[in-house]
C-alpha positions as a printed NumPy array, in Angstrom:
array([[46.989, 76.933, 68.536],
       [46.376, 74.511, 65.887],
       [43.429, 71.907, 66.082],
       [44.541, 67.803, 66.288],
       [42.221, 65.969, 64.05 ],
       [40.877, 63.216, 66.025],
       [40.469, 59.771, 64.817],
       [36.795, 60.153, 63.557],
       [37.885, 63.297, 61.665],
       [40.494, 61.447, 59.45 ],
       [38.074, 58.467, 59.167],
       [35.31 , 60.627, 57.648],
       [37.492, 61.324, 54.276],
       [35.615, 61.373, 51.414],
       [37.666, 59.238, 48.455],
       [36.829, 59.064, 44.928],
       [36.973, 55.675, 43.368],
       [39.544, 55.137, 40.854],
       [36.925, 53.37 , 38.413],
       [34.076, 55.198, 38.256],
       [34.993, 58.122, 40.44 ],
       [31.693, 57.791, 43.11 ],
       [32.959, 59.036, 46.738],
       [32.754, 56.514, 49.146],
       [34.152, 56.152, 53.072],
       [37.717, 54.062, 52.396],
       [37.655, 51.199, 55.146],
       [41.41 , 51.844, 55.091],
       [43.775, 54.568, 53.789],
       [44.833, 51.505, 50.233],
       [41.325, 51.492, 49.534],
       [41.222, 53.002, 45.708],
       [37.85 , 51.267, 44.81 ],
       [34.43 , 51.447, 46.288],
       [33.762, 47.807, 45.231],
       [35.283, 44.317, 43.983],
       [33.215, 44.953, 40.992],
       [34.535, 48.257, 40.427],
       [38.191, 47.245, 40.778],
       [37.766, 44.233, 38.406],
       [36.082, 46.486, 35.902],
       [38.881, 49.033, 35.955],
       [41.603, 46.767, 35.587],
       [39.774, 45.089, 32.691],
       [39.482, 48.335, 30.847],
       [43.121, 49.427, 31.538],
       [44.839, 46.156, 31.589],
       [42.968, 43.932, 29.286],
       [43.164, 41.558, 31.836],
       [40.52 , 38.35 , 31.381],
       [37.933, 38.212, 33.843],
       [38.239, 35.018, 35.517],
       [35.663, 32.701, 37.563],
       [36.616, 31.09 , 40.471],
       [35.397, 28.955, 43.28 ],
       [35.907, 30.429, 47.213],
       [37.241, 27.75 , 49.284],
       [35.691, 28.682, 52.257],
       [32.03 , 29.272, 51.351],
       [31.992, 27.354, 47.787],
       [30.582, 30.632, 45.966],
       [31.665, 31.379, 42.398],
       [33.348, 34.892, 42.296],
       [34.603, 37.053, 39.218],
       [38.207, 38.244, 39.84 ],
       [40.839, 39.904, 37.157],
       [43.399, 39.049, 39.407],
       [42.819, 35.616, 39.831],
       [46.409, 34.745, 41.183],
       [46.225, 36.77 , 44.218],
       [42.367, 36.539, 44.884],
       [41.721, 33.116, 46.705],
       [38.452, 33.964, 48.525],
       [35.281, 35.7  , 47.508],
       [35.299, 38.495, 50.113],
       [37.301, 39.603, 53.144],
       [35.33 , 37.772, 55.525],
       [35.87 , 34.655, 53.515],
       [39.544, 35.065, 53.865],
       [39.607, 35.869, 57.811],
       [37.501, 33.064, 58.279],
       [39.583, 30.507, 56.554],
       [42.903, 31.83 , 58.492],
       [40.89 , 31.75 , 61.867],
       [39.974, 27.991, 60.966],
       [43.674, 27.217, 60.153],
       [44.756, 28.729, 63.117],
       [41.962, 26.202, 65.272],
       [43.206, 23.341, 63.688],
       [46.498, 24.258, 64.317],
       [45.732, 24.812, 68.245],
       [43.867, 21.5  , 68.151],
       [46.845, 19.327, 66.903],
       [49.622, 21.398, 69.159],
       [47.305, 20.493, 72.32 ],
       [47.19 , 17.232, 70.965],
       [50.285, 16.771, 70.799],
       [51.111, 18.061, 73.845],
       [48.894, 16.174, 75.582],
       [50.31 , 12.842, 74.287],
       [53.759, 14.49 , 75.334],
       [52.601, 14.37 , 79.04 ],
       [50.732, 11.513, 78.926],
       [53.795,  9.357, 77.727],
       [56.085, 11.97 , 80.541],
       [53.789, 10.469, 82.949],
       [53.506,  6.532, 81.964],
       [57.348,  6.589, 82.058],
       [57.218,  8.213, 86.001],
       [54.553,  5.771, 86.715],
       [56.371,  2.805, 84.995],
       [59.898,  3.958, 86.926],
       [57.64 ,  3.95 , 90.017],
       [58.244,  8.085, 90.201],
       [62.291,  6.991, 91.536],
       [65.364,  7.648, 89.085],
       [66.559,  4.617, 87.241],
       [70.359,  5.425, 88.141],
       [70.415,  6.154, 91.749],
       [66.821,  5.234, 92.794],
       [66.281,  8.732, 94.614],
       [62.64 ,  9.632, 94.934],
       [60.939, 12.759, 95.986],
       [61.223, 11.579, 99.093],
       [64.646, 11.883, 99.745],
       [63.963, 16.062, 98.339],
       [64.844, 15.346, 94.422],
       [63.444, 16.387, 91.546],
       [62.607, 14.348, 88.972],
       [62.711, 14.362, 84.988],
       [62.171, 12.704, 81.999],
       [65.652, 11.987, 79.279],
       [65.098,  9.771, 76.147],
       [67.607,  7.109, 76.587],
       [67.557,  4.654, 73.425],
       [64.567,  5.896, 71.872],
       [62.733,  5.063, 75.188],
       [62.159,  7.28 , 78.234],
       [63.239,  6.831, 81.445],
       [63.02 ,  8.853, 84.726],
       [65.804, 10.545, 86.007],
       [67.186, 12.921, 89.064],
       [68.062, 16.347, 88.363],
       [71.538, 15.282, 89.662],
       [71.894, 12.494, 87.618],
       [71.101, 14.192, 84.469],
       [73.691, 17.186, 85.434],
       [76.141, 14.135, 85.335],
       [75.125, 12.76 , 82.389],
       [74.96 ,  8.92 , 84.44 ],
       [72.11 ,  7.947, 81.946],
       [74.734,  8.246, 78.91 ],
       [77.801,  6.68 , 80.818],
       [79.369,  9.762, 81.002],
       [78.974, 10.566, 84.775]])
């Protein structure tokens, strides 16, 4: 019966590094250098490529790259960082704008006095209500009515 290597086992792989040929513990299985420095040496050497200095836009640090088209960031925590803060400001103007969504959802039931504009049914009478844009302004409708299509004169 042949042993399963467990997670750990694979993890614990010794790889040399392509530059200078130290072994080091790959973080993942693409991993061919043990440092940025490293990699930007190699490529130098093989592909006369021109060190560049740039700027990280996250943390403002200056940072040598050789590949300075598809290095933005100084270091892989630079780069998650600067996604996670996209993706907050992102969240922050969806709820946003959902919230001014409901908020003008709700001004036009309060405005209608929560009864639909066509036939004046409330949830009193058991309907439910919704909101249509009619005329770039919205107005507050029965489920009904908006099945017939009343609020476009085609009921």
């Amino acid at each position: 019966m042949a042993k399963s290597r467990t997670k750990s086992a694979r993890s614990a792989h010794l790889t040399k590094c392509k530059g200078c040929n130290i072994k080091f513990m790959p973080k993942d299985k693409r991993q061919k250098f043990h440092s940025p420095e490293c990699r930007v040496r190699y490529y130098v050497e093989h592909y006369g490529s021109p060190v560049v200095t740039k700027t990280c836009p996250n943390c403002g640090t200056s940072f040598s790259t050789a590949m300075p088209k598809k290095q933005t960031y100084c270091k892989p925590e630079c780069r998650e960082e600067a996604r996670l803060n996209r993706q907050d400001k992102l969240r922050a103007r969806v709820t946003a704008e959902k919230k001014t969504f409901l908020s003008e959802r709700y001004a036009a039931f309060q405005r209608d006095g929560f009864k639909c504009v066509f036939c004046g049914r409330g949830p009193e009478q058991g309907t439910i209500l919704d909101v249509v844009e009619v005329e770039h302004e919205l107005k507050t409708t029965c489920l009904e009515c908006k099945a017939g299509k009343e609020f476009l004169g085609e009921g």
